[in-house]
N, CA, C and O of each residue as an XYZ file, in Angstrom:
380
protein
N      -3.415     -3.512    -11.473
C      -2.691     -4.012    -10.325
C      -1.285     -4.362    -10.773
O      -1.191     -4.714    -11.949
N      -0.074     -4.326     -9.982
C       1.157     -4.108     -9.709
C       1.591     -5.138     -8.707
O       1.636     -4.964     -7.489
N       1.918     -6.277     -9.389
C       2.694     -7.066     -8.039
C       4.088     -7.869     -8.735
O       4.648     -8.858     -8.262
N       4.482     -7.078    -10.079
C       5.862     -7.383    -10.119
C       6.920     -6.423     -9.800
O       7.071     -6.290     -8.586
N       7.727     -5.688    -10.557
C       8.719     -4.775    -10.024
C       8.087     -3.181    -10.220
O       7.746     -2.891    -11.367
N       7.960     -2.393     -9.406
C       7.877     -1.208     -8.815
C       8.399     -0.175    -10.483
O       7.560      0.508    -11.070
N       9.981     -0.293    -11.009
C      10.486      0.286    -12.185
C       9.563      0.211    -13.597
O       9.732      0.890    -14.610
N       8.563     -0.792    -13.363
C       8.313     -1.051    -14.468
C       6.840      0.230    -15.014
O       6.475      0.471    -16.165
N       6.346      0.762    -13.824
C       5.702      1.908    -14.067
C       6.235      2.641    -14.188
O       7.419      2.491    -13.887
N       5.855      3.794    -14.636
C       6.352      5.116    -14.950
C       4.838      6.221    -13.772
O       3.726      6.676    -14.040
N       5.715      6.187    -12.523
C       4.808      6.998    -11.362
C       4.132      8.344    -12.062
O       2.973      8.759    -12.040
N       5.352      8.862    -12.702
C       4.897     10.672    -12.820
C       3.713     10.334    -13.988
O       2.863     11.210    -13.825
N       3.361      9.596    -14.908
C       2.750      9.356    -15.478
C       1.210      8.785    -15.429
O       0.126      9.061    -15.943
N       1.802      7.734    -14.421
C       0.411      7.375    -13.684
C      -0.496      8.415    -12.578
O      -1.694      8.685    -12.666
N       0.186      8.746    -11.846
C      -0.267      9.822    -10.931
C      -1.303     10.990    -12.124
O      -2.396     11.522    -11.930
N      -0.554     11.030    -13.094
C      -1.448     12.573    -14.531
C      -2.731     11.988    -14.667
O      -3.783     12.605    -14.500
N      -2.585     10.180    -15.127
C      -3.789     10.032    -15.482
C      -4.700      9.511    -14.185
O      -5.886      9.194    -14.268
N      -4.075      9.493    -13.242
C      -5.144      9.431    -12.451
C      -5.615     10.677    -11.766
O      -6.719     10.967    -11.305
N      -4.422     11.372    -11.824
C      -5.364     12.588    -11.166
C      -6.634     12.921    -12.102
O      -7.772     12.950    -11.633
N      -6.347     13.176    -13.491
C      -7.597     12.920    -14.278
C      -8.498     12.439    -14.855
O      -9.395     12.909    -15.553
N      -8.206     11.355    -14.507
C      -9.562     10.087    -14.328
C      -9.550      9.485    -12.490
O      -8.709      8.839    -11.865
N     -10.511      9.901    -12.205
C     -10.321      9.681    -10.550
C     -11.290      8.386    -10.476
O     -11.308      7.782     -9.404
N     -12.324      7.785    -11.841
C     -12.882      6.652    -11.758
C     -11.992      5.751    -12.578
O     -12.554      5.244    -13.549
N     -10.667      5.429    -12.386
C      -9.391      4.701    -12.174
C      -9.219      3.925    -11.206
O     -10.194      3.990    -10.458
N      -8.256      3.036    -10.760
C      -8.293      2.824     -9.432
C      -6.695      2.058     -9.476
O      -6.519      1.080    -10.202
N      -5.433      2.699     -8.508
C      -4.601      1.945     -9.218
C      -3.943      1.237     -7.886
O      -3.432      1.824     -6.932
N      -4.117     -0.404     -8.106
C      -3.470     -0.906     -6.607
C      -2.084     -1.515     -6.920
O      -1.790     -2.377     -7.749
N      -1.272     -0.810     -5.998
C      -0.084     -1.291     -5.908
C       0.872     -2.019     -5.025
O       1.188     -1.386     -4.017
N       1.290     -2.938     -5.133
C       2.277     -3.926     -4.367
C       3.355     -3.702     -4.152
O       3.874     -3.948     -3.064
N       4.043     -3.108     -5.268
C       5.288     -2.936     -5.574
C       5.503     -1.050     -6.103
O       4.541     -0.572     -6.704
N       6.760     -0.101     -5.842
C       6.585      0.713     -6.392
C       8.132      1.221     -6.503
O       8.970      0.654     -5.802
N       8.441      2.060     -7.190
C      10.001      2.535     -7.193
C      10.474      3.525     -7.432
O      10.682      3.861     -8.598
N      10.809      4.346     -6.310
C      11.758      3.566     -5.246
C      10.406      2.717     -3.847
O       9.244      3.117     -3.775
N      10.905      1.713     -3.045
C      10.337      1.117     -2.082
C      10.789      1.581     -0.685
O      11.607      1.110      0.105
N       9.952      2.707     -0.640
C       8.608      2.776     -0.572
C       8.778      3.929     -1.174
O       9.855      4.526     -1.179
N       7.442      4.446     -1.881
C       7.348      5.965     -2.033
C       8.097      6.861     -1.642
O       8.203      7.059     -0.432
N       8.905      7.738     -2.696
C       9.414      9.184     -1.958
C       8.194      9.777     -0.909
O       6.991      9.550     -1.036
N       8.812     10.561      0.115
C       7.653     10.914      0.941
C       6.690     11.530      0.127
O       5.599     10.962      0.083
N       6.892     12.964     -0.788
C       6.537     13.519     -1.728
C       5.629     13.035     -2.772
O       5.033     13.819     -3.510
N       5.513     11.808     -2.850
C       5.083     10.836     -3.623
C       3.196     11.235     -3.799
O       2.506     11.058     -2.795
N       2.511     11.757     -5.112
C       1.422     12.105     -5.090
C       0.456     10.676     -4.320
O      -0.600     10.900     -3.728
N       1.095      9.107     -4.477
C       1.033      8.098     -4.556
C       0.120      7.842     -2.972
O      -0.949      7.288     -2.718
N       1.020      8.460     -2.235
C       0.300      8.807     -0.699
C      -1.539      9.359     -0.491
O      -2.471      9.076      0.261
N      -1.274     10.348     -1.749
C      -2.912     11.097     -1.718
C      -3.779     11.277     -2.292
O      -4.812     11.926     -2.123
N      -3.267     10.500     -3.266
C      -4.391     10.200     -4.406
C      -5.267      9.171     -4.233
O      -4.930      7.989     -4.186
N      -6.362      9.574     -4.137
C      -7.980      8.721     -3.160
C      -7.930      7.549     -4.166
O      -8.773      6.728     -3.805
N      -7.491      7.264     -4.927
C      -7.714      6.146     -5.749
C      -6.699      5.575     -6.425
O      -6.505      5.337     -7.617
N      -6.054      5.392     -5.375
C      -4.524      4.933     -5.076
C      -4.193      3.542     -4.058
O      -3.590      3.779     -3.011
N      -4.492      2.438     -4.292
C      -4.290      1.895     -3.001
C      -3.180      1.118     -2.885
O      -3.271      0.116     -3.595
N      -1.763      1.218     -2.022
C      -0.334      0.576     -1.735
C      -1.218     -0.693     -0.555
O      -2.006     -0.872      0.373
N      -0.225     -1.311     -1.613
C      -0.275     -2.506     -0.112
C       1.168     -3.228      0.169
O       1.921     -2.985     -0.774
N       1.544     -3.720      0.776
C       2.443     -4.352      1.382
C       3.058     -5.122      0.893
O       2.310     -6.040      0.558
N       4.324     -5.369      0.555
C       4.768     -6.571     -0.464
C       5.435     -7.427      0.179
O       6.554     -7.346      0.687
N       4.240     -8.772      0.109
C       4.216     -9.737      0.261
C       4.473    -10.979     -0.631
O       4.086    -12.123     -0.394
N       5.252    -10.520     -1.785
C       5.142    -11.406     -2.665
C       6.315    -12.636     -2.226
O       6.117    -13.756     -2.698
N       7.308    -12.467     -1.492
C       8.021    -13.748     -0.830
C       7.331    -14.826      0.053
O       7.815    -15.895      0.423
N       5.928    -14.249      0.346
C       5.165    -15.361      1.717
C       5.012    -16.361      0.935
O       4.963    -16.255     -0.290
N       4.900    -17.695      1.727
C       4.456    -18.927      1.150
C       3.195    -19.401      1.952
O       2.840    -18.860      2.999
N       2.823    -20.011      1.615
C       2.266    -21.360      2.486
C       0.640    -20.507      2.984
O      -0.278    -20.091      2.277
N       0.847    -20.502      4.649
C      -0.284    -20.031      5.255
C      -0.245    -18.871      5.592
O      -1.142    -18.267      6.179
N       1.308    -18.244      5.089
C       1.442    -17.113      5.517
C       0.738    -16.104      4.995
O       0.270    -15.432      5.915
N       0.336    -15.527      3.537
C      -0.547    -15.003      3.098
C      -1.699    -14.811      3.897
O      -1.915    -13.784      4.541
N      -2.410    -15.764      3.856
C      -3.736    -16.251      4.441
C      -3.833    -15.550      6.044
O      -4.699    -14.759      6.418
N      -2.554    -16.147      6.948
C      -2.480    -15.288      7.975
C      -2.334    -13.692      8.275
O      -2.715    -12.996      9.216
N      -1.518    -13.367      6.906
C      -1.489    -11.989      7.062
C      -2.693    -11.345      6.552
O      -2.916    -10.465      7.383
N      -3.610    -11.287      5.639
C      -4.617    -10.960      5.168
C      -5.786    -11.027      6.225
O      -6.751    -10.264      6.184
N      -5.564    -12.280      7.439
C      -6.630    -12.084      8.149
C      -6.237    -10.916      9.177
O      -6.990     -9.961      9.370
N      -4.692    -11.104      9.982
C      -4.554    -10.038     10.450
C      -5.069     -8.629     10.032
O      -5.705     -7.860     10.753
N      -4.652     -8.407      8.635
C      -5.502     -6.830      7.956
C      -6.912     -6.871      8.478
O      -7.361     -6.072      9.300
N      -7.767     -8.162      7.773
C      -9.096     -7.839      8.083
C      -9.589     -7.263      9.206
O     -10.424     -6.366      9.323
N      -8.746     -8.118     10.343
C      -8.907     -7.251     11.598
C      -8.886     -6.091     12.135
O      -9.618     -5.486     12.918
N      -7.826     -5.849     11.530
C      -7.006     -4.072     11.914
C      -8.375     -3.624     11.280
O      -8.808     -2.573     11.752
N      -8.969     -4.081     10.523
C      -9.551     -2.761      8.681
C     -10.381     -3.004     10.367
O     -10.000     -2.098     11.108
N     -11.316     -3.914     11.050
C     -12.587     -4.331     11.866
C     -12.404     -3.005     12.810
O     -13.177     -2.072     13.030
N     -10.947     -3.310     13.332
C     -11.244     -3.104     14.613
C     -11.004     -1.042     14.602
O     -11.450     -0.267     15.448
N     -10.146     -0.675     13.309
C     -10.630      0.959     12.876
C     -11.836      0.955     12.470
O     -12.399      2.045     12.363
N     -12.453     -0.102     12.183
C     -14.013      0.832     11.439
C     -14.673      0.733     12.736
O     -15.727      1.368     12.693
N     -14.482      0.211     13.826
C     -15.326      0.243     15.051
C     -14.526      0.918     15.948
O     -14.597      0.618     17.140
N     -13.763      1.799     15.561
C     -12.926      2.780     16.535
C     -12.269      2.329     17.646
O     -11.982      3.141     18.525
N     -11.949      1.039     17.771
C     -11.205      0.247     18.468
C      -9.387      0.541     18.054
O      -8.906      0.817     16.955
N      -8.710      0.360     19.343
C      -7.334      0.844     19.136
C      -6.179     -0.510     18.119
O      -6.089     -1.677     18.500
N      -5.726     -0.173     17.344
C      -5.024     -0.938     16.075
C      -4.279     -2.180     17.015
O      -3.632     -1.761     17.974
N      -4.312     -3.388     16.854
C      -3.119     -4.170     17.479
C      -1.383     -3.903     16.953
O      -0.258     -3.638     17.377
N      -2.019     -4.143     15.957
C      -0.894     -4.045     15.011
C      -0.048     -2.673     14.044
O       0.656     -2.737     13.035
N      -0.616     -1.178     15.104
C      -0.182      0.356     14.575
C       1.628      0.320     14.778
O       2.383     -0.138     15.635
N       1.798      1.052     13.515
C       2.947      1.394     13.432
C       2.909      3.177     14.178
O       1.938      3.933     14.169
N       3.798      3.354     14.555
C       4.174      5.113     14.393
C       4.902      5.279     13.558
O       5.567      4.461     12.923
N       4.815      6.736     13.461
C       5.526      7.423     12.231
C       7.214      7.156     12.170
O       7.794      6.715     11.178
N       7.690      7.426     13.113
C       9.089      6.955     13.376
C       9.259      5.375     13.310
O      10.353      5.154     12.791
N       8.919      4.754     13.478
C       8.930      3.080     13.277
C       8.840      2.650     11.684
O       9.389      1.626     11.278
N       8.108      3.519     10.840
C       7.793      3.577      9.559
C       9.177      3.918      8.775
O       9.531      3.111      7.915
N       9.769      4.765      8.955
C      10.758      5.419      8.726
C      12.099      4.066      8.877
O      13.174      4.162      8.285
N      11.733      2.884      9.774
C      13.172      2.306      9.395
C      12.750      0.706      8.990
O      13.548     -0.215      9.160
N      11.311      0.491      8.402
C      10.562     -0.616      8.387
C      11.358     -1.065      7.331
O      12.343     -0.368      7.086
N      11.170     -2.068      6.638
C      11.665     -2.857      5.700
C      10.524     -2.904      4.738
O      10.616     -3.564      3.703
């Protein structure tokens, strides 16, 4: 796991050994550049998981955002529509 600076991996490197060890698992917070080149193997590699960098929240904010996820994860595994979906174009100018 990855929740200081993004530079400090070396992507093209990690991506080799995970493509060839796929019982790896590499979660990331942080990555560089932020966010992934689109191109980025980082996107499709099944044992790859980006998450959101949150490392400025304080307080209850964590806690609140993590439950929000739980929800979203609830309400896709029961094929219920996302509260909280981005589109593809909205992605494109997110922070």
């Amino acid at each position: 796991m990855n929740t200081s600076r993004g530079a400090i991996i070396n992507e093209p490197e990690l991506c080799q050994v995970l493509t060839e060890r796929p019982d790896l698992t590499a979660i990331l917070d942080v990555t560089y550049p932020e966010p992934p080149a689109a191109e980025s193997p980082l996107f499709t590699l099944e044992n790859v998981i980006l998450t959101p960098h949150i490392s400025g929240s304080l307080d209850g904010e964590v806690a609140r955002m993590g439950q929000w996820m739980a929800d979203e994860l609830i309400r896709h595994l029961d094929g219920r529509p996302l509260q909280y979906q981005l589109t593809e174009a909205e992605l494109t100018t997110a922070a």
